[in-house]
Structure formats: C-alpha cells, structure tokens
N, C-alpha and C positions, 0 to 999 in steps of 0.2 A: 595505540592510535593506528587506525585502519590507515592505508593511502590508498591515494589514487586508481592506484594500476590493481588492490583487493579488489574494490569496490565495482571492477569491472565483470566479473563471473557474473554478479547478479545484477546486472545494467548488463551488460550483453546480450541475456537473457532475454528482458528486456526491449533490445534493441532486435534483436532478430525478429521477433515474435510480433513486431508493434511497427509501424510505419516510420516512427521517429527516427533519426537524420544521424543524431549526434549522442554522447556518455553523457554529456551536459544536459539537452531534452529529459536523456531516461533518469537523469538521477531527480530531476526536478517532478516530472510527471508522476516517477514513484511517492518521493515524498507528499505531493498532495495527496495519491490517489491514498496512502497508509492515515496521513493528520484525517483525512472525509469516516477513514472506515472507521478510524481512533473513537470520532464525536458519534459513530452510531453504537458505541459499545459502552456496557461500566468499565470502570476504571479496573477493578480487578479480572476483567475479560483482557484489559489488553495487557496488563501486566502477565498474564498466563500466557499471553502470543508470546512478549517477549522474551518468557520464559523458556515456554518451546523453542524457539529462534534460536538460544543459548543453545541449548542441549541436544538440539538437532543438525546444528551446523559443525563443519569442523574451522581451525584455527583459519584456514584462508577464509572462509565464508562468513565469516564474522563481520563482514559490511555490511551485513541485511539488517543487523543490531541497530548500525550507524543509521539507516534509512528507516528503518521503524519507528525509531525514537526524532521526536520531531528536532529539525536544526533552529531554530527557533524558540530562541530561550522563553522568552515571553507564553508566547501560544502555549509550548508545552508546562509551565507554569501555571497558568488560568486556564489549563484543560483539566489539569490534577484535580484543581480544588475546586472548582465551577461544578453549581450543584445540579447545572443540566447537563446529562449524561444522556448516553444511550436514546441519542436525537431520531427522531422518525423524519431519517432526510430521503425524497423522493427518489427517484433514477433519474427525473428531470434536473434535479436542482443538483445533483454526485455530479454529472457529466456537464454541465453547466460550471461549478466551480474547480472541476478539473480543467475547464475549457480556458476558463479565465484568470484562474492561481496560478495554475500551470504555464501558463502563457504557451499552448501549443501551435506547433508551428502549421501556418494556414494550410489546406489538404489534409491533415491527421488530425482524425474522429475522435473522440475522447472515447468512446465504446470499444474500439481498438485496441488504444494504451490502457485502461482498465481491461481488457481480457490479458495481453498481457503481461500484465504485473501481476496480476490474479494466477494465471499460470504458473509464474516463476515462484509465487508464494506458494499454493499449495504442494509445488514440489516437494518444500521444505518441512511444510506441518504435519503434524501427526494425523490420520484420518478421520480423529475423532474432535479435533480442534477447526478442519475442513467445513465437518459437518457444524459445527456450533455457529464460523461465520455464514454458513449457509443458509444457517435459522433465520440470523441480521439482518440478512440482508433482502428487498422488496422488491419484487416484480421481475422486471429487468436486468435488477443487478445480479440477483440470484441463477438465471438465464445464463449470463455470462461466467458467473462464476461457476455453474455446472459444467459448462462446454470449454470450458479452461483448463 
C-alpha cells in the first residue's frame, strides 16, 4: 500500500507544473483527468497503460498505479464491463467534467491541470504508448498533450 508522502513525486509534478494550491487538488484533478482518458479508451488500451506504469516506474513511483486505477470502486467496476467504451468525448465536455468532478479551485483552468498531468504522465510512458494516446485523443486535447 502506497502512502501519502509516495504519492507526492507524482502530485508534485503535478503541482509544479499546474496552478493548483494543494497534494489534495493534484491528487483529485489527476484522478479525473486519468477515469475522462480511461472512458475514451478500450479497456485493453488502459490495461497496457497500466501495464507500462508497472514496468516503467520504480518501487517509490508506484503511486501513479494508485492514481491510474480509479478510487472508486463502483465507477471502476461499471467501466470494466460497460459496453461503451472508447467514448468520443469532446475537449469541451474533458475540461468541463474536469471542471466540475474535479472541483477545481476558482482561478485554475482545467486546460492547465490537464497539461500537467499529461506532462507528468508521458514522462513515464514509453514513446510508443505517448503516441497511441495521442491517436485518442481530439483536437485540443491532442494540442495539449503534444506541448506537454
């Protein structure tokens, strides 16, 4: 079991990178912005992220695991088996349920916190798993996630 004080290497990240305030913000902002990327992917796409995640991280880094995989027993339960997958969600409606799942704090953009967490992740992924969510991802998000 990860604690607290793991989970801050990549929430510091995070927090640098991103206008949010607090470890508490960036772990929450994370988790939405990764459950938004989760619902635009198959299920055997994000099982290969979390696979890379495994095998690219080392033993402290191992919180990105815990923030990957939704805290949310429910959601992550009825995402597995939910036979809509790989949702064609806009850049309006990503930063929009980032805005509002997230509960971001007033003054801090959701286009912000999704650069980066986008950042802090592809630090960790393999180049070729970079490009795959780059394919996923639409307009905007894509935009961001280049310049990340």
């Amino acid at each position: 079991m990860t604690t607290r004080l793991q989970q801050q290497s990549f929430l510091n990240k995070v927090l640098e990178r991103s206008d949010l305030q607090s470890i508490n913000d960036a772990q929450r902002a994370t988790h939405i912005v990764f459950r938004i990327m989760r619902d635009m992917m198959l299920n055997r796409t994000s099982e290969q992220i979390e696979q890379d995640l495994q095998g690219q991280t080392s033993e402290s880094e191992q919180e990105i695991l815990d923030l990957w995989q939704d805290p949310n027993v429910m959601v992550a339960f009825f995402s597995r088996i939910s036979p809509a997958q790989n949702l064609h969600i806009k850049p309006k409606t990503f930063m929009l349920r980032l805005k509002q799942e997230g509960a971001l704090p007033e003054g801090v953009s959701p286009e912000n916190v999704t650069g980066a967490v986008f950042s802090a992740l592809k630090e960790i992924l393999p180049s070729e798993r970079n490009q795959e969510i780059a394919s996923l991802l639409p307009g905007e998000l894509r935009q961001i996630w280049e310049q990340a």
